[in-house]
C-alpha positions as CSV (number, residue, x, y, z in Angstrom):
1,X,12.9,0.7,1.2
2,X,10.9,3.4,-0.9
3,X,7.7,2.8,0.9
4,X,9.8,3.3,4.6
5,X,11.5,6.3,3.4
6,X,8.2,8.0,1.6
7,X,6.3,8.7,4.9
8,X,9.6,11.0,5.7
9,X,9.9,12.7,3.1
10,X,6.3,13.7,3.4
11,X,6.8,15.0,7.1
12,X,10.3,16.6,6.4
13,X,7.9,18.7,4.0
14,X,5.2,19.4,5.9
15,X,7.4,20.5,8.6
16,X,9.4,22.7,6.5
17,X,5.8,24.3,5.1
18,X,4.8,25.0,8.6
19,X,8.2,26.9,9.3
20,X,8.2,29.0,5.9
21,X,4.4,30.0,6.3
22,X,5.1,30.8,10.0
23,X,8.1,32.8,9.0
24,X,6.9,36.4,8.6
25,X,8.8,39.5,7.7
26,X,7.9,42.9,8.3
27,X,7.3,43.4,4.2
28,X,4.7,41.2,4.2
29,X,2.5,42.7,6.8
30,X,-0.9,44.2,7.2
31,X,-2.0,45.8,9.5
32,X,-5.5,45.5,10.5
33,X,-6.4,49.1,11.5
34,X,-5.1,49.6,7.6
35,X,-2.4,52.1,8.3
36,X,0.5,51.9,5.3
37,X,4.1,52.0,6.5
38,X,7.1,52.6,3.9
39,X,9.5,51.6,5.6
40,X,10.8,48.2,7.7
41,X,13.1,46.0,9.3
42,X,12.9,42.7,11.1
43,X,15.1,42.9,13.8
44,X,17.5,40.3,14.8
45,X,16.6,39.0,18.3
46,X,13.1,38.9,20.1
47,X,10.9,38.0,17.1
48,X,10.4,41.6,16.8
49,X,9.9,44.2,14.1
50,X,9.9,48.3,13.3
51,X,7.7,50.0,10.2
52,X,7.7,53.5,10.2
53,X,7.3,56.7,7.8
54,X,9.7,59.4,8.2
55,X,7.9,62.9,7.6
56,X,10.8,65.3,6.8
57,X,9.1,68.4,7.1
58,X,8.1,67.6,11.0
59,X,11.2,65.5,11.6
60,X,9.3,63.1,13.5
61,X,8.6,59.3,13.1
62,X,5.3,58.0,12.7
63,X,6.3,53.9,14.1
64,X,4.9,50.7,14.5
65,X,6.7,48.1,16.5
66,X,5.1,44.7,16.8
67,X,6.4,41.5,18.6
68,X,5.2,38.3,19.6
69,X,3.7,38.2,23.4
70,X,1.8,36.2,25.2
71,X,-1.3,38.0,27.2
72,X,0.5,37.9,30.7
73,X,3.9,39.6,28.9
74,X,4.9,43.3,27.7
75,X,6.7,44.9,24.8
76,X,8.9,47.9,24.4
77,X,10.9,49.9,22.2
78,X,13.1,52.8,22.9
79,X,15.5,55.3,21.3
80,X,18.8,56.4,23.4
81,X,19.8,59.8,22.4
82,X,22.8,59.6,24.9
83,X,24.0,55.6,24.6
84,X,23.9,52.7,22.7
85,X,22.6,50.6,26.2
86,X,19.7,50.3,27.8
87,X,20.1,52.9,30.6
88,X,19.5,56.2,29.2
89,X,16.8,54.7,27.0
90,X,13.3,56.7,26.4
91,X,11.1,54.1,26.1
92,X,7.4,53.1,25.1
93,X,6.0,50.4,26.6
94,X,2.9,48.5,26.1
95,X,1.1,45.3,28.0
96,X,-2.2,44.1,28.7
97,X,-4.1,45.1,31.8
98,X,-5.7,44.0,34.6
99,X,-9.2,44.7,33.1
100,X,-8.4,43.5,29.9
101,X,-7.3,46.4,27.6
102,X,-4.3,47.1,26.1
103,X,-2.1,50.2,27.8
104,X,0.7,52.3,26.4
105,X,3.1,54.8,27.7
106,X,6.4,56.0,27.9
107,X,8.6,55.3,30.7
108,X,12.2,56.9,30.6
109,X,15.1,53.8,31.7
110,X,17.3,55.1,33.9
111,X,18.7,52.3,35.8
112,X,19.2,48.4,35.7
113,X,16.3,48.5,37.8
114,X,13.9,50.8,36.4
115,X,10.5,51.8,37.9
116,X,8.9,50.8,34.6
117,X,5.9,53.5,35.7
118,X,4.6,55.9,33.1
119,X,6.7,59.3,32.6
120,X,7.7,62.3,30.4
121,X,10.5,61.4,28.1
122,X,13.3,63.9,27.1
123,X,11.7,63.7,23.4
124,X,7.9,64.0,22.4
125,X,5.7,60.9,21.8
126,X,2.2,61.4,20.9
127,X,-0.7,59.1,19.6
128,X,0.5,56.4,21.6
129,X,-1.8,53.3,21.6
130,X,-1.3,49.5,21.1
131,X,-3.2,46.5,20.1
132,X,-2.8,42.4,21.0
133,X,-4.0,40.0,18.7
134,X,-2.8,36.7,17.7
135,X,-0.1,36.9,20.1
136,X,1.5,39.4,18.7
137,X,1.4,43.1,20.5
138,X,2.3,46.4,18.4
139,X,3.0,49.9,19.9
140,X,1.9,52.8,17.6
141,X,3.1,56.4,18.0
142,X,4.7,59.2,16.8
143,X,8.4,60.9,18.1
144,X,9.1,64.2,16.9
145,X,11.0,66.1,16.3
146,X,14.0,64.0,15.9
147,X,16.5,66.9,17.0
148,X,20.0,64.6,16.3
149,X,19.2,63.9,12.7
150,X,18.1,60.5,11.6
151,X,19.9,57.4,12.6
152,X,19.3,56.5,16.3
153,X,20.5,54.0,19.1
154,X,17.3,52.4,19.7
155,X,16.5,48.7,22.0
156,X,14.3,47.0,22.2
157,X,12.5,44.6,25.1
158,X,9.8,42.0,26.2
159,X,9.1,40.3,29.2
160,X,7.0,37.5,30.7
161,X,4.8,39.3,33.2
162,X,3.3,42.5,34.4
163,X,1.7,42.8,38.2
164,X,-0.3,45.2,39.6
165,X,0.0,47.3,36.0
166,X,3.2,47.6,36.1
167,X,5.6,45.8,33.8
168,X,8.1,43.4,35.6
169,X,12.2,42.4,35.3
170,X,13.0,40.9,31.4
171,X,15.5,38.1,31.5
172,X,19.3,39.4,31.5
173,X,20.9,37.1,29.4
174,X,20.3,35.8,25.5
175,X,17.9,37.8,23.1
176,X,17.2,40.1,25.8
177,X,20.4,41.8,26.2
178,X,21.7,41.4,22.4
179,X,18.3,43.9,21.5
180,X,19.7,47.2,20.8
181,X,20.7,48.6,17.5
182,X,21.5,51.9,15.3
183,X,19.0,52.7,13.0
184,X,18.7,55.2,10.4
185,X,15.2,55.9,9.5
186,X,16.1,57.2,5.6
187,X,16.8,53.7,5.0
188,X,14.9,50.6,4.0
């Protein structure tokens, strides 16, 4: 009986290595263009996660937000300074494009059917860029000034495909309607 059970055992721990190393927080993370974030969170739905450094004499938000993607998908992340939805949201949204580089840009979300095409927000977003490696996309950028103080609505998105450039429907049920959130960026 202990020789049947042994070979188990040993996959019951391999499989449970593979899950731990695979599970990644944002704590633990390192960039590769080296830039030092102090603060995190690992959000709840959309294997998703936020770093950012609040600079209090700007008010603004200098943020990374990084999610697993394949190449054909696209990311986003948003903050709603009139809701706590997705309609109202001013968004940044990154993917990667038909010649093979990664674009960013923001994209206000006005309807359930947005146009997804790149806009002028109601807030300022500058050194917007992105990267994709490993599956994994990240937005960079930095909002300022954050006029409402420091905790925000904000959502957050992906979906499975992009065509002609421009960024197409997300599913509407699961993960992908459960990603919005308040957030106050004093903490963590």
């Amino acid at each position: 009986m202990a020789l049947t059970s042994t070979p188990i055992l040993i996959i019951c721990i391999v499989i449970s290595l593979v899950y731990i190393s695979s599970a990644q927080t944002c704590s633990n993370y390192t960039f590769s263009t080296n830039q030092v974030f102090n603060s995190c969170i690992d959000l709840p739905v959309l294997q998703s996660h936020l770093h950012w450094n609040y600079i209090p004499s700007t008010r603004s938000i200098q943020i990374a937000y990084r999610a697993t993607q394949t190449s054909t998908g696209w990311i986003a992340w948003a903050i709603n300074p009139t809701g706590t939805s997705m309609i109202g949201s001013q968004a940044i949204v990154a993917f990667l494009n038909a010649n093979g580089t990664m674009t960013a840009y923001t994209t206000p979300i006005t309807s359930y059917n947005p146009s997804m095409k790149q806009a002028a927000l109601s807030f300022r977003v500058s050194n917007i860029s992105a990267t994709y490696a490993k599956n994994e996309m990240t937005i960079f950028g930095v909002v300022s000034p954050l006029n409402n103080g420091t905790t925000v609505n904000h959502v957050w998105q992906s979906g499975s495909s992009v065509v002609n450039d421009i960024p197409q429907m997300h599913p509407t049920s699961g993960p992908n309607i459960q990603s919005v959130g308040i957030l106050d960026f004093l903490s963590r």
